[in-house]
Rosetta silent file (secondary structure, phi, psi, omega in degrees, C-alpha in Angstrom):
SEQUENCE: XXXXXXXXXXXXXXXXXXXXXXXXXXXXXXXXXXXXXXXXXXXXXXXXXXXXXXXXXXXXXXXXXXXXXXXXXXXXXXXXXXXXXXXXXXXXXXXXXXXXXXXXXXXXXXXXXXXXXXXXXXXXXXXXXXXXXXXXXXXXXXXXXXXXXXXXXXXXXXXXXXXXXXXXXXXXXXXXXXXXXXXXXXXXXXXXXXXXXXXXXXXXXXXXXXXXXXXXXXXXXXXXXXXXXXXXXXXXXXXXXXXXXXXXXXXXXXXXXXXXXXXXXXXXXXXXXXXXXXXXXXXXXXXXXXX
SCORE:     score description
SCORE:     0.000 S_00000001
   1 L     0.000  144.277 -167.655  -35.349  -13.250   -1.456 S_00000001
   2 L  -133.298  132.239  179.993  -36.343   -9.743   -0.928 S_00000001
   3 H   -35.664  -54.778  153.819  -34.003   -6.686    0.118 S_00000001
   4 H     8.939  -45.831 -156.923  -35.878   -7.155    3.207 S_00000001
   5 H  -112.639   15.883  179.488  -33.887  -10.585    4.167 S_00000001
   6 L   -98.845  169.959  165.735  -30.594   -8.695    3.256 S_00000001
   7 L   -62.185  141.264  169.197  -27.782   -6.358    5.779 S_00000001
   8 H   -54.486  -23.720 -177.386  -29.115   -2.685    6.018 S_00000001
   9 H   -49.083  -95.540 -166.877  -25.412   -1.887    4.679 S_00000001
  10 H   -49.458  -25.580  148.320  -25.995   -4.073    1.617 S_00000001
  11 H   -30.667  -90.136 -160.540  -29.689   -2.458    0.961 S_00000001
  12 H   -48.253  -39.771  172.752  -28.006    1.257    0.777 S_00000001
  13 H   -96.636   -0.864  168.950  -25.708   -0.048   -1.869 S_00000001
  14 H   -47.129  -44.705  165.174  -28.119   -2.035   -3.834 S_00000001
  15 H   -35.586  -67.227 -177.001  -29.674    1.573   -3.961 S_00000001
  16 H   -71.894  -63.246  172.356  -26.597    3.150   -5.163 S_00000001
  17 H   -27.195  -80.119  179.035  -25.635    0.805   -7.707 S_00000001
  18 H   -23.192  -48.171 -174.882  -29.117    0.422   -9.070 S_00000001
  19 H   -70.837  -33.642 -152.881  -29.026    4.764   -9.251 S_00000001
  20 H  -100.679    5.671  152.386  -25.173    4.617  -11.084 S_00000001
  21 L   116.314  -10.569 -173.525  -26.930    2.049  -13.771 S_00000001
  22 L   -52.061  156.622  165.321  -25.678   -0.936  -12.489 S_00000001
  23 L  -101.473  118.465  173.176  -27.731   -4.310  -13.466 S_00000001
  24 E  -159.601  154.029 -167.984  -29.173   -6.261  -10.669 S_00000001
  25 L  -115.028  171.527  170.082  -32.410   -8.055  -10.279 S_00000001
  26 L  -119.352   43.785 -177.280  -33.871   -9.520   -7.436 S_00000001
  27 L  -111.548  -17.662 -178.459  -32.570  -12.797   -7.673 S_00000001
  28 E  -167.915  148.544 -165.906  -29.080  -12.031   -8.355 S_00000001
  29 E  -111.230  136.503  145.276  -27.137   -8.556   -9.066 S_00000001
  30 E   -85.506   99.118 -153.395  -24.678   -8.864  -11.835 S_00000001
  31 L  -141.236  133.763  153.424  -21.915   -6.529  -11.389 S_00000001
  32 L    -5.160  -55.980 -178.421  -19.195   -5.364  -13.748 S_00000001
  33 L   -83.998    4.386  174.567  -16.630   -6.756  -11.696 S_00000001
  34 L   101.040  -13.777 -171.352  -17.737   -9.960  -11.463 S_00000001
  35 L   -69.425  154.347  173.991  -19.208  -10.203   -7.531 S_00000001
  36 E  -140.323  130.042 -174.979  -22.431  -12.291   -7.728 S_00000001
  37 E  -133.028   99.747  158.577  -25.179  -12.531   -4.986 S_00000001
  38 E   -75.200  133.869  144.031  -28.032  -15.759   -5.465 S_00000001
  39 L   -24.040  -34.041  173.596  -30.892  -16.567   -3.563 S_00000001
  40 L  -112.902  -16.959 -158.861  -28.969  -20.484   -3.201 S_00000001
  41 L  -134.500  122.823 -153.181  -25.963  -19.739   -3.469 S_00000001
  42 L  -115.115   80.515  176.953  -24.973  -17.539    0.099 S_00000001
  43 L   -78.769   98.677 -171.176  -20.975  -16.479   -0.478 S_00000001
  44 H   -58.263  -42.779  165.702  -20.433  -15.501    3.064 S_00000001
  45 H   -37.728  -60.729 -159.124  -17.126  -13.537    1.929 S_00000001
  46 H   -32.404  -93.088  179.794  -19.349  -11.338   -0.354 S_00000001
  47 H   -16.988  -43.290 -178.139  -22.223  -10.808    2.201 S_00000001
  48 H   -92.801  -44.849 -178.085  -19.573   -9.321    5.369 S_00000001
  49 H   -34.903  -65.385  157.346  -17.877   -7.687    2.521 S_00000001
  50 H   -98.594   29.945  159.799  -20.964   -5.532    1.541 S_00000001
  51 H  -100.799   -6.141 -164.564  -22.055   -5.286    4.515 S_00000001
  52 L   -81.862  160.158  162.829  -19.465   -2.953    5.860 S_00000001
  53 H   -73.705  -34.603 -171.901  -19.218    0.635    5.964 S_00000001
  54 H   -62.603  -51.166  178.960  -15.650    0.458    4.534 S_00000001
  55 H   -38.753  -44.886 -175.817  -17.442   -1.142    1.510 S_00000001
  56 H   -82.360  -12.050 -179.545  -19.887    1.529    0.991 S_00000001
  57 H   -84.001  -31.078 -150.201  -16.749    4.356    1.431 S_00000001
  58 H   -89.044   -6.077  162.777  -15.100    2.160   -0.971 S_00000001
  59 L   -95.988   -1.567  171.612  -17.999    2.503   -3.794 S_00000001
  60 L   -66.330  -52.786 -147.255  -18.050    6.521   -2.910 S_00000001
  61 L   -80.371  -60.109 -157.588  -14.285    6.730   -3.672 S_00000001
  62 L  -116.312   25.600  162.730  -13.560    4.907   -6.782 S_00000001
  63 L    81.832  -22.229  177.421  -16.956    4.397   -8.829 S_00000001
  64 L  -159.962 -177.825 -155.390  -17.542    0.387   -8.241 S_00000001
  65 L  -108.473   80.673 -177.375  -18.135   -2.371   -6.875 S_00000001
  66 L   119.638 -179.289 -136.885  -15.823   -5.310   -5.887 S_00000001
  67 L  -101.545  138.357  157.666  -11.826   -5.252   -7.343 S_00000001
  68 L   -75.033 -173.957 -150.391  -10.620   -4.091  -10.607 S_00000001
  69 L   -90.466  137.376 -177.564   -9.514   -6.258  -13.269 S_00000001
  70 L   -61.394  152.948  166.184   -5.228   -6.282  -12.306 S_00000001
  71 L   -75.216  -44.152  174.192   -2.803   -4.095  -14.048 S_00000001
  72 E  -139.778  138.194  172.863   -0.119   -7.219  -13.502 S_00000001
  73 E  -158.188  117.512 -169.350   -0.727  -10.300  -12.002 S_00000001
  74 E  -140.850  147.253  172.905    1.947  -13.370  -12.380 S_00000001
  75 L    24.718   42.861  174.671    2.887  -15.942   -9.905 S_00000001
  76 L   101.063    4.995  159.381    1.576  -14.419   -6.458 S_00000001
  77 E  -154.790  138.757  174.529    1.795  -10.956   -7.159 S_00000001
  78 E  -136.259 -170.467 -165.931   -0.346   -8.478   -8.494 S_00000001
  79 E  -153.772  140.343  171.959   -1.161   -5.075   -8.842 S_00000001
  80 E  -155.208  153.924 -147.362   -3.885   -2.475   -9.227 S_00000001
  81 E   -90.210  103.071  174.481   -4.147    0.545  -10.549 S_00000001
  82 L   144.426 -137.730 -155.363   -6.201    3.469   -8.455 S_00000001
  83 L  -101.609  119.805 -179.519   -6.933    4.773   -5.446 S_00000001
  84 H   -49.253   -1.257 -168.867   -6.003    3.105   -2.688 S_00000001
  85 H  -123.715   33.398  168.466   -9.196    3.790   -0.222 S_00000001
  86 H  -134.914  -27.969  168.703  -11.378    2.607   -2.982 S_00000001
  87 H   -78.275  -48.897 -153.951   -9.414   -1.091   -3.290 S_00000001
  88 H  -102.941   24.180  174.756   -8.858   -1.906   -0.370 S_00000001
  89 H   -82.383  -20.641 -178.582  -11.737   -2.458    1.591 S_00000001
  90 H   -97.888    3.551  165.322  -12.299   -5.513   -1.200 S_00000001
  91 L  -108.757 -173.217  165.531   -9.215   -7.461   -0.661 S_00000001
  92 L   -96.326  164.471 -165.660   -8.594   -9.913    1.713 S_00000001
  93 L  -139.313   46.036  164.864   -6.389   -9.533    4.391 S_00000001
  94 L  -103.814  145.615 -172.190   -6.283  -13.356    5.945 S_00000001
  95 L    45.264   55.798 -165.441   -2.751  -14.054    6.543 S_00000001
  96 E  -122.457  148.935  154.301   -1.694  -10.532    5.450 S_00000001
  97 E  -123.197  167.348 -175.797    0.652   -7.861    6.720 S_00000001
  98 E  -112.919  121.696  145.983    0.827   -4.500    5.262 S_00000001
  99 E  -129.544  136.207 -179.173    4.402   -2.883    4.465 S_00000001
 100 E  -170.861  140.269  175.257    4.186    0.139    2.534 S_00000001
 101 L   -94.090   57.154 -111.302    5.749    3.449    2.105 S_00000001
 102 L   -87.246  132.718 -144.664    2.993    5.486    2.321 S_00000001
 103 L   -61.738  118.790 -160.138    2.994    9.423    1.326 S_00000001
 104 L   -40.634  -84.535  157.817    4.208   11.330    4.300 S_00000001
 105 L   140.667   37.751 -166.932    1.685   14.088    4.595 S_00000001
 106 L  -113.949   -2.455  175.121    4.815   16.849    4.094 S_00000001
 107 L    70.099   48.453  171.560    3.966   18.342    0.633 S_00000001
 108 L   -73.774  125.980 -175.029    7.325   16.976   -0.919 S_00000001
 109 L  -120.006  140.987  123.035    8.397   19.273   -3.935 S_00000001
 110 L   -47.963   81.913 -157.004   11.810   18.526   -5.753 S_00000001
 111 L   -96.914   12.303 -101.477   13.987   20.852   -7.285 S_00000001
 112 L  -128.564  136.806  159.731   16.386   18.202   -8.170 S_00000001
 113 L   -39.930  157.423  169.001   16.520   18.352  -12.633 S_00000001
 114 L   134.854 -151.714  179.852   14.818   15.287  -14.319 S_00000001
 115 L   -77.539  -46.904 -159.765   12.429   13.059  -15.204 S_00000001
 116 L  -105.452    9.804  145.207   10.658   13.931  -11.711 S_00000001
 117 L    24.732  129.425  178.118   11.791   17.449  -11.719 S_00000001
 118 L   -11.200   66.283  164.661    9.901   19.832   -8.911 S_00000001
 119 L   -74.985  165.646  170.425    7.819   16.732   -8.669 S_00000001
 120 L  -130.685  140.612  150.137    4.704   16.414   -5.868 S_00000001
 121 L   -66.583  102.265  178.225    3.619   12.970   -4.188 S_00000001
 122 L   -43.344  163.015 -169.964    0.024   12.410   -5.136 S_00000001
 123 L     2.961   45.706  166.415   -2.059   12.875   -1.738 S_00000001
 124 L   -82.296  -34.981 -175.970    1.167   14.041    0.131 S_00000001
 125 L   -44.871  -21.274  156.860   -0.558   17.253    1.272 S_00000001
 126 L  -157.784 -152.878 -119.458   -1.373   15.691    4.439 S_00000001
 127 L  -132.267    8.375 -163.788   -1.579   12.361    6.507 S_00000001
 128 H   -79.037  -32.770  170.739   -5.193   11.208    5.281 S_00000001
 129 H   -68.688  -50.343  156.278   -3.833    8.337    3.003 S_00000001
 130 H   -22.824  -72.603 -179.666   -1.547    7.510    5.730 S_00000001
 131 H   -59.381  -52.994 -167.030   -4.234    7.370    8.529 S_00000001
 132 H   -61.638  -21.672  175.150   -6.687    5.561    6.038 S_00000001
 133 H   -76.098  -67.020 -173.081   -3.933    2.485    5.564 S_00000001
 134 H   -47.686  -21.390 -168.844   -3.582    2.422    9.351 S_00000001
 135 L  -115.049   11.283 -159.531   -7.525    2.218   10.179 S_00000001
 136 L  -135.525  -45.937 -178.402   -8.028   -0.128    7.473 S_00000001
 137 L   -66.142  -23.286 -136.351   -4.968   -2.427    8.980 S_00000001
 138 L  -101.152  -53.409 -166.882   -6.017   -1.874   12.606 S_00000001
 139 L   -54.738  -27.177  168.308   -9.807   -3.005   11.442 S_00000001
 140 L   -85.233    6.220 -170.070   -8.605   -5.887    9.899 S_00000001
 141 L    41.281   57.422  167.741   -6.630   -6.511   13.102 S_00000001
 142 L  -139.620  175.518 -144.272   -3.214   -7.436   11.081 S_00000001
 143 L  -120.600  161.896 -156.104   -0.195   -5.809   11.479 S_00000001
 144 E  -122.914  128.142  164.119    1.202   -2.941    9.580 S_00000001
 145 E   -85.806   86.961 -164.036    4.884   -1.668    8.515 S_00000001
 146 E  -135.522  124.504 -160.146    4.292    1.913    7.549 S_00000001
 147 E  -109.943  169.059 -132.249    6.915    4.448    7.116 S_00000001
 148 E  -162.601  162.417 -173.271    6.983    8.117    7.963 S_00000001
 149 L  -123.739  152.981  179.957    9.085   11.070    8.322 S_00000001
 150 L   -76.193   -1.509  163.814   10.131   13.020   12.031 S_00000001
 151 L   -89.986   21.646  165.685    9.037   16.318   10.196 S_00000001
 152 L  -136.923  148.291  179.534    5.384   14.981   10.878 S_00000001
 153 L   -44.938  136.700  151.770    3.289   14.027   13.757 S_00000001
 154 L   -69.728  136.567  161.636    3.370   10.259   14.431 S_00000001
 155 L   -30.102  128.063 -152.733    0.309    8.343   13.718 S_00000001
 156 L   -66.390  -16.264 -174.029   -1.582    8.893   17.186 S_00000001
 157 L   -67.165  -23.730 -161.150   -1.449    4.727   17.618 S_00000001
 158 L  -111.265  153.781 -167.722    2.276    4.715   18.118 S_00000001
 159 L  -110.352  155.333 -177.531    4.453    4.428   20.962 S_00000001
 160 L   -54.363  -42.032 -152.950    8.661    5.552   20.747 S_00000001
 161 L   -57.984  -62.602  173.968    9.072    1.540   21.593 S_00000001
 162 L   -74.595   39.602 -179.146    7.364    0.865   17.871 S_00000001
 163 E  -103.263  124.309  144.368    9.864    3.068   16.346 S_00000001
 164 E   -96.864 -178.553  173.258   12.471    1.922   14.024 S_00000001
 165 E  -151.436  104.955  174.133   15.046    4.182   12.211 S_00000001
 166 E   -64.291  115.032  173.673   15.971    4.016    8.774 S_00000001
 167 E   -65.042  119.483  161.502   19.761    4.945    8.503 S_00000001
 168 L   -82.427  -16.025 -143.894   20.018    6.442    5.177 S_00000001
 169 L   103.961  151.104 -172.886   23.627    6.918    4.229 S_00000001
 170 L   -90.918   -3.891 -159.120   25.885    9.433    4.813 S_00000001
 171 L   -89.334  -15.408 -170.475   25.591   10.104    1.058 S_00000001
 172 L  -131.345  160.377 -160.518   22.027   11.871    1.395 S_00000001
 173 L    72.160   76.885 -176.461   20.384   14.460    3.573 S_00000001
 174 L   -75.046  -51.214  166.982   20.787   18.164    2.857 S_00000001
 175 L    63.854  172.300  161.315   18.488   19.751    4.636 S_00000001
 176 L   -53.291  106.704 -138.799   19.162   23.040    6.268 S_00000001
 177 L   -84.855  -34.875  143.353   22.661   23.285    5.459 S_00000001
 178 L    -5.600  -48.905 -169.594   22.967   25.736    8.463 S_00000001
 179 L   -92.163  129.469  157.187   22.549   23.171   10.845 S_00000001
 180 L   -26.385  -54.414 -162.597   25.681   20.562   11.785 S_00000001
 181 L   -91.315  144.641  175.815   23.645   17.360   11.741 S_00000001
 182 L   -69.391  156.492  141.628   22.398   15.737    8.418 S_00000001
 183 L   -83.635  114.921 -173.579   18.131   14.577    8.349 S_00000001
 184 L  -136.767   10.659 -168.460   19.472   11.613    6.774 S_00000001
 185 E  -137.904  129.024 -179.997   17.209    9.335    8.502 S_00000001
 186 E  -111.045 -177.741  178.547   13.530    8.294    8.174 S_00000001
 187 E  -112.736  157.351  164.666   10.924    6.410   10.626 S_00000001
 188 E  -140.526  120.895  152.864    9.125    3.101   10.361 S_00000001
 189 E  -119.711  167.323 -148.754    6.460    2.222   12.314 S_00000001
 190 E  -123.859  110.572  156.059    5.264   -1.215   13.767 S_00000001
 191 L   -97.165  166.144  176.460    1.881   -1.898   14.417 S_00000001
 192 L    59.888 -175.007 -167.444    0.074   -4.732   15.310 S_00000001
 193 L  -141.965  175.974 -164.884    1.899   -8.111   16.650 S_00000001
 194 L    88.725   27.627 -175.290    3.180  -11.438   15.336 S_00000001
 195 L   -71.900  160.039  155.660    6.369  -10.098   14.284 S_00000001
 196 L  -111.452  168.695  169.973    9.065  -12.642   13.929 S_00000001
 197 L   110.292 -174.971  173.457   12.995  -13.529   13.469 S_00000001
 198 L   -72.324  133.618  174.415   16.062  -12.790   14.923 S_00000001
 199 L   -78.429  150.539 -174.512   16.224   -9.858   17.293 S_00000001
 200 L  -138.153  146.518  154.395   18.309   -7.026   15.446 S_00000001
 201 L   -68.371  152.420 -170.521   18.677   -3.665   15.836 S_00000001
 202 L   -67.034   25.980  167.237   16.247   -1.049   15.733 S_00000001
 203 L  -135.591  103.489 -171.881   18.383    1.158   13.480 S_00000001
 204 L   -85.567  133.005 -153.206   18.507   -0.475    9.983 S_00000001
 205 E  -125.532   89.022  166.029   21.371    0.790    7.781 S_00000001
 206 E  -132.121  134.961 -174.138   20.625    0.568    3.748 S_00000001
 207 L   -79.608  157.979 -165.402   22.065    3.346    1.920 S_00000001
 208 L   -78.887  134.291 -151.066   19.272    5.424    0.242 S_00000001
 209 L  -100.797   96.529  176.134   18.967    4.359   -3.431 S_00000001
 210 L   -53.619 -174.209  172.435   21.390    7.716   -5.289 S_00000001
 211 L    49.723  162.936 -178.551   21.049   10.213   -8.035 S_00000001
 212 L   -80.783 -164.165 -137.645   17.982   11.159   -9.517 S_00000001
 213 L   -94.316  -33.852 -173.014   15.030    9.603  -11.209 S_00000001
 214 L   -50.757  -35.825 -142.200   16.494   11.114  -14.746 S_00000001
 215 L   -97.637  154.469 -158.572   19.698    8.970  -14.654 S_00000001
 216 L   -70.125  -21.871 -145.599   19.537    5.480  -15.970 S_00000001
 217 L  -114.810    7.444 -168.394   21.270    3.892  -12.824 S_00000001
 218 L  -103.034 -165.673  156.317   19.507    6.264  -11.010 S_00000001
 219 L   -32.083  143.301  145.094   15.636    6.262   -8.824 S_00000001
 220 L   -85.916  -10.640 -156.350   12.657    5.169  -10.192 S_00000001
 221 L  -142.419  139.631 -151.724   10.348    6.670   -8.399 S_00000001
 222 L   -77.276  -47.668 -170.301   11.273   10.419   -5.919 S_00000001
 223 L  -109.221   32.741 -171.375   11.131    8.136   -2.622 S_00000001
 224 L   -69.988  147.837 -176.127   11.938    5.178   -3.877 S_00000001
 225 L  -124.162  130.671  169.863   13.131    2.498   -1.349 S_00000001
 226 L   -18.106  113.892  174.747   15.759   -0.065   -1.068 S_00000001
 227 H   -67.865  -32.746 -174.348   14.393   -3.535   -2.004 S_00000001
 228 H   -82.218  -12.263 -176.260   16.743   -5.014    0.746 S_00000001
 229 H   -83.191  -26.943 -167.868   15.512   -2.542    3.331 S_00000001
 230 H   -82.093  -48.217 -173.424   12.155   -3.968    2.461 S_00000001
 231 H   -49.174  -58.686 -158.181   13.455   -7.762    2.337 S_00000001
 232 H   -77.401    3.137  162.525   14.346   -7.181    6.080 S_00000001
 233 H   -77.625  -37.305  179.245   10.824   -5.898    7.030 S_00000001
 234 H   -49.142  -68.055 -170.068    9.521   -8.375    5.378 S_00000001
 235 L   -64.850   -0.406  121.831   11.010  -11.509    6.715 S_00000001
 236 L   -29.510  -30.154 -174.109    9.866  -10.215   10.121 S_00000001
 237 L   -87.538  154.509 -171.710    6.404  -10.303    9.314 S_00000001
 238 L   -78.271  146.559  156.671    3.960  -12.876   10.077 S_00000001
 239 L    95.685 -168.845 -151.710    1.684  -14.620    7.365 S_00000001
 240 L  -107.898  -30.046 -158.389    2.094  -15.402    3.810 S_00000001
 241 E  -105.374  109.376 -165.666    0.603  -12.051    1.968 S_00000001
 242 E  -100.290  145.625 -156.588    2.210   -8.708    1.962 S_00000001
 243 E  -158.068  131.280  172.595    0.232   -5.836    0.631 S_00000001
 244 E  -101.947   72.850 -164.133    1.450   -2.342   -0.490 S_00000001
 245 L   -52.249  -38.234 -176.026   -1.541    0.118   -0.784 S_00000001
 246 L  -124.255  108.013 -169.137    0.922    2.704   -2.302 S_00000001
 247 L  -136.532   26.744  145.421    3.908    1.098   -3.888 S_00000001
 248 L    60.918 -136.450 -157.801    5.295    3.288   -6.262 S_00000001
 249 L   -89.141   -4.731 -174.533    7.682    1.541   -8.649 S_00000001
 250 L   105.964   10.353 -162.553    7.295   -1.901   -6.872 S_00000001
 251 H   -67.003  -35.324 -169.339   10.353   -2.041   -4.408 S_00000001
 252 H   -79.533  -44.558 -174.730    8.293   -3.872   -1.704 S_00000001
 253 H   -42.030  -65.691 -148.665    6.210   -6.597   -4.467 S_00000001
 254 H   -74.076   -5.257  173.219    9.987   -7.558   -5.706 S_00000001
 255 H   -90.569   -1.243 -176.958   11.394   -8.089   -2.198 S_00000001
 256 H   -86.312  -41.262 -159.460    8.022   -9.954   -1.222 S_00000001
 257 H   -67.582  -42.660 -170.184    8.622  -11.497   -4.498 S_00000001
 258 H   -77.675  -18.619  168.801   12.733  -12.542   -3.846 S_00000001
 259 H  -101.738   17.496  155.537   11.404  -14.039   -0.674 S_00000001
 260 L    86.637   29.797  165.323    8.749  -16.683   -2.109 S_00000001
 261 L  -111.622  146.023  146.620    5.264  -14.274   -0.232 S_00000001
 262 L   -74.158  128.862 -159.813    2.686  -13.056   -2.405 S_00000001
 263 E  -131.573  172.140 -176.365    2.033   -9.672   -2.477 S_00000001
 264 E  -153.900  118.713  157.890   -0.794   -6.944   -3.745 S_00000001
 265 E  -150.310  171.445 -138.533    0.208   -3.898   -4.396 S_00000001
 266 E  -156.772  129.674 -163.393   -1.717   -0.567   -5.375 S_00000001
 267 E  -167.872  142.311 -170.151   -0.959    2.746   -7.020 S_00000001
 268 L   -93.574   -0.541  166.549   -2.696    5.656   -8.258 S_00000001
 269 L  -123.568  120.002 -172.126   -0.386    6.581  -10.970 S_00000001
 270 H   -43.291  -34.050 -177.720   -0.365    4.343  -14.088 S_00000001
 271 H   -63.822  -24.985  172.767    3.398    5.429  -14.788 S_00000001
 272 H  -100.217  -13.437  161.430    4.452    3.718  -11.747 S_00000001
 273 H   -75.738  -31.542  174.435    2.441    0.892  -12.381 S_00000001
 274 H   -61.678  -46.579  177.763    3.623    0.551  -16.050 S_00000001
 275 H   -42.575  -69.545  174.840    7.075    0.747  -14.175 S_00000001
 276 H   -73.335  -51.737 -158.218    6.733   -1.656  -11.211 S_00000001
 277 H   -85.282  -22.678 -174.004    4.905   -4.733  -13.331 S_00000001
 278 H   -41.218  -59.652 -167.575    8.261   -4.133  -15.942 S_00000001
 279 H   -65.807  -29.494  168.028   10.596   -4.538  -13.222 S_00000001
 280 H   -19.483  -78.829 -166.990    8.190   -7.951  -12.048 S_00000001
 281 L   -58.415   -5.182  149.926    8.208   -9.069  -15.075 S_00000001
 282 L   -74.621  121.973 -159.027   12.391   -9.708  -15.054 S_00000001
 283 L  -116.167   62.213 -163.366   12.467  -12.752  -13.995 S_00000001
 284 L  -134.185  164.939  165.049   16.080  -11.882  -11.908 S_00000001
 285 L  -109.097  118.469 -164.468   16.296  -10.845   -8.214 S_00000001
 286 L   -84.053   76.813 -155.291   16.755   -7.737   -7.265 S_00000001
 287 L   -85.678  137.222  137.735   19.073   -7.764   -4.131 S_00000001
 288 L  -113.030  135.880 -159.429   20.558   -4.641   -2.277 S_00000001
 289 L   -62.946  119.666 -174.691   23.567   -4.711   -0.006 S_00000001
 290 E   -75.277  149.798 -171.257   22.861   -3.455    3.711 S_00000001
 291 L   -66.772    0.000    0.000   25.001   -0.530    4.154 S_00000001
């Protein structure tokens, strides 16, 4: 077989590998991560895998080729550690839905004392991680839970109709203390179709998980979210695999987890991954009480 009888896609990254040192031959490329491509033996997954353009953004972004090795991976759920636009063009997404709470694009600061202290949201400065989970969902045509705040433009895909509204509690939302009304409320939006369940309303009421990240009883994470607010996105969604591109401390893996789906989920800071396979790794369920 000769690059010749291969996709022009997969050509351009044999090329790039081959320049970053990689070993491949031209009967079979051995690569660090384990992907393998024979002359007999024709893995059809691989092949539309590196054929894609997402493939080739996804060896620009994060240095290689095919999935890292997991940070935790036990019974049906695992996790890996780095940049989400560099993973996730490599997993699969048959039978998959995406819920994930993905950084706003608002430049969140903290002034709150603590562990997370005048903290920042990695790639919160705008809406580009956001948008890249949404075009990545849309491409794979499966449908996506992805939640968002009303001080930002809605992703241009959504309609008011695919709007839900998280109720936070009456316990949270200072905001400009000028104004009568609380922001005490966040958005979710619903993409894609095959949702399921009981109809409910569109304004889901889980108090906002108090006190700060410092206190033992307190957050794990600055934005951390109710695992029961998650359980009820969840059991709406179709298929068996739920996938978090940015998932923090883990709140959506253990409600994927308390309802018997497998999940993947994926985070660029090791501290929340160290965090998130801990809580996993309790082998208790982690319920919270709708408001």
């Amino acid at each position: 077989m000769s690059d010749s009888d291969l996709p022009g896609d997969w050509v351009a990254l044999h090329e790039a590998a081959w320049a970053a040192g990689w070993s491949i031959d031209g009967a079979s490329a051995g690569y660090r991560a384990g992907w393998t491509y024979t002359a007999t033996t024709h893995d059809r997954r691989q092949r539309r895998a590196f054929a894609t353009a997402s493939a080739m953004r996804a060896w620009a972004a994060g240095g290689y080729v095919g999935l890292p090795a997991p940070y935790y991976d036990h019974h049906g759920i695992t996790i890996y550690h780095g940049d989400c636009q560099a993973i996730l063009p490599w997993l699969t997404s048959t039978g998959a839905a995406v819920v994930s709470d993905v950084p706003y694009g608002r430049v969140l600061r903290s002034s709150r004392n603590g562990a997370h202290g005048n903290c920042a949201i990695a790639n919160d400065d705008d809406t580009t991680v956001r948008d890249a989970i949404i075009a990545w969902a849309t491409e794979r045509r499966i449908p996506a839970v992805i939640f968002g705040s009303p001080a930002v433009p809605r992703p241009a895909a959504i309609t008011p109709a695919r709007v839900l509204i998280w109720d936070k509690g009456e316990h949270v939302g200072m905001g400009d203390l000028t104004w009568p009304w609380k922001p005490n409320y966040e958005e979710i939006y619903i993409l894609g179709d095959g949702y399921q369940g009981r109809r409910t309303s569109s304004v889901l009421r889980y108090n906002a998980i108090a006190g700060t990240v410092a206190l033992a009883h307190g957050r794990t994470h600055p934005t951390e979210k109710p695992v029961g607010l998650m359980q009820a996105l969840i059991t709406k969604c179709p298929g068996t695999l739920i996938i978090d591109p940015t998932m923090g401390t883990g709140a959506t893996l253990v409600a994927a987890k308390n309802l018997g789906r497998c999940a993947i989920g994926i985070e660029l800071d090791e501290r929340y991954c160290e965090q998130a396979a801990q809580r996993l790794a309790q082998e208790v369920l982690d319920f919270d009480e709708a408001a």
